[in-house]
N, C-alpha and C positions, 0 to 999 in steps of 0.2 A: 226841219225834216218832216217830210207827210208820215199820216198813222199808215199810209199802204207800203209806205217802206221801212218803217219801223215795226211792220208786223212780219216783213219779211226777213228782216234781222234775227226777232223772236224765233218765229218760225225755221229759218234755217241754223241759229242755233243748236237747239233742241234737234232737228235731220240727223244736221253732222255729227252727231253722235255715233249713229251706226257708221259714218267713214271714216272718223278715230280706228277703229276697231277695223274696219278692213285693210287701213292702211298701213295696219301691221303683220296682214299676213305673209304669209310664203312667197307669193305672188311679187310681193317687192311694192311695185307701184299704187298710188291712189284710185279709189274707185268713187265713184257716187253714184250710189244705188246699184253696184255693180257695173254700173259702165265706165271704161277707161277712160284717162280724162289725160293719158303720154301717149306720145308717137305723133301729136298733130302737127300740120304745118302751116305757121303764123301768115294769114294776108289780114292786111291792114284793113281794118273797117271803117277807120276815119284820120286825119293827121293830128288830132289833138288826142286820141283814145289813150288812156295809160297817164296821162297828164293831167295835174291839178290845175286849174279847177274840172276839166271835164270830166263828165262821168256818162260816156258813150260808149262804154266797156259795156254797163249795161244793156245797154242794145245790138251788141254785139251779137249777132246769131251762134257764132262758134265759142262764144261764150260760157263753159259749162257749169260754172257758178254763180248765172246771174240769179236764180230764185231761191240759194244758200249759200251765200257769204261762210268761207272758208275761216271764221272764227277761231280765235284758242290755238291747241295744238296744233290741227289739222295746217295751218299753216306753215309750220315748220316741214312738219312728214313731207308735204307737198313741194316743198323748199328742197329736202334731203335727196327726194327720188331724181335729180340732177335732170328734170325735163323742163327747157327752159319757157317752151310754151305754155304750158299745165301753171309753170309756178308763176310766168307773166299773168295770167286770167285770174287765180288767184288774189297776187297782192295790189291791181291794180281793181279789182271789184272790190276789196278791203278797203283803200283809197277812195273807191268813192263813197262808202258810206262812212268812214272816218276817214276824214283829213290829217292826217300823221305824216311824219317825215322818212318815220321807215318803209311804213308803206308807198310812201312813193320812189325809196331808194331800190326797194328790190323791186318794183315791179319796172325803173332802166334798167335796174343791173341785169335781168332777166331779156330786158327788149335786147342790152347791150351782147345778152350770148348768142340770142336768135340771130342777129345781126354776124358774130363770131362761127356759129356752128351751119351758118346758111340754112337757116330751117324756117323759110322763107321762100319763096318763087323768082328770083333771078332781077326780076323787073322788079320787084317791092323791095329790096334791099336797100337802096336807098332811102327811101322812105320809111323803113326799119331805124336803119342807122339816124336819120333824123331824129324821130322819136325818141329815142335813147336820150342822145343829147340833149332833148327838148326834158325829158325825164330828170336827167341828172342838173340840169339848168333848175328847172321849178324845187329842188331842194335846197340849192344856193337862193332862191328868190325867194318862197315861203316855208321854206324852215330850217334856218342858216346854223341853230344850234340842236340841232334834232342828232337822236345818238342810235344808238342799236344797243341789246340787250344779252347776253349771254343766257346759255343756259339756265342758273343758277339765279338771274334778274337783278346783276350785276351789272352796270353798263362795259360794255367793250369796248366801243368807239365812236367818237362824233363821224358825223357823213357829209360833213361838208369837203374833208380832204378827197373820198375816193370816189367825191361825186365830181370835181373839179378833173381829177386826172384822168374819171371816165371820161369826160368830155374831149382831153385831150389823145385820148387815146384813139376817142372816134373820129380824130379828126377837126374837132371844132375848138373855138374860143370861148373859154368860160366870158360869161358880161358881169357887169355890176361893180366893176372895181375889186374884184378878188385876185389876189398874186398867192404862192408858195413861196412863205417865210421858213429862211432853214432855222431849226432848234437846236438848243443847247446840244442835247444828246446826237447829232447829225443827222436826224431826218429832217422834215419837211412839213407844213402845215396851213392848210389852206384858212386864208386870212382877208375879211373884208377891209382893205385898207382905204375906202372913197366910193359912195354914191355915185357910180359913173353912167348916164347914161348908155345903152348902145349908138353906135354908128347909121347915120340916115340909110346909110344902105343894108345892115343887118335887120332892120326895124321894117326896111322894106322885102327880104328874104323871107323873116322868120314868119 
């Protein structure tokens, strides 16, 4: 990591303080520095953006969090306020300066509602909906036992099952040899059963 992005970590740290704080007002939604950061509508700045490894979120111009990383709380609030563009720039600027598996689970699950809510331009939906996939895929491929955290700092649940079913819900085929094992209890659980390559022709799509 450079010291000019490690000072921008610090640095926005310490910021988002004052949007903790506004993002409990009356008003409802997240502010930084007082400007809105809901109601936008997602065009794709690049086809890897939102996806680990890249970190082209950062150069995102619509970007509102590129020079303070949504750290701590403010993550959540920003998760709560149900805007899924706001919360996509969020956890996908978080992803790039930590590489986490939750981080990159919500910031598909977020690509996967833009994609849901059309909050997107007609023509980039596809390419929405890709990303998503490409999103919930890079969770099965670098970070297969990655979990989420409750309130309380409890874990809740591993994310490899609802990153699989996103996939399949967008339409795509999870890769890498992962199938849905049912369990004792009657549900379902997404399970690496074999190193499988992808197909010459997905390797030449993706």
């Amino acid at each position: 990591m450079t010291l000019q992005r490690t000072l921008r970590i610090a640095l926005g740290s310490v910021a988002l303080l004052g949007l903790t704080a506004l993002s409990g007002c009356a008003d409802g939604p997240p502010y930084v520095y007082g400007e809105r950061v809901t109601g936008m509508t997602f065009a794709p700045f690049d086809d890897t953006v939102g996806v680990h490894p890249s970190d082209r979120v950062l150069s995102d111009p619509n970007n509102p969090f590129v020079d303070q990383a949504p750290f701590g709380e403010v993550r959540w609030d920003i998760e709560a306020s149900g805007d899924p563009v706001a919360a996509f720039y969020s956890w996908s600027t978080l992803l790039a300066y930590q590489a986490v598996g939750e981080h990159q689970f919500y910031a598909a699950l977020n690509m996967h509602r833009i994609f849901d809510a059309r909050r997107a331009a007609a023509d980039d939906l596809d390419a929405v909906r890709q990303l998503a996939i490409a999103g919930y895929q890079a969770v099965l491929d670098e970070f297969p036992e990655s979990v989420t955290f409750d309130a309380s700092g409890d874990i809740a649940y591993g994310l490899a099952t609802p990153s699989y079913r996103g996939i399949v819900e967008l339409g795509g085929a999870p890769r890498g040899g992962w199938q849905l094992v049912a369990t004792p209890e009657g549900g379902s659980v997404a399970v690496k059963t074999a190193d499988v390559p992808p197909p010459a022709d997905e390797e030449e799509a993706s």
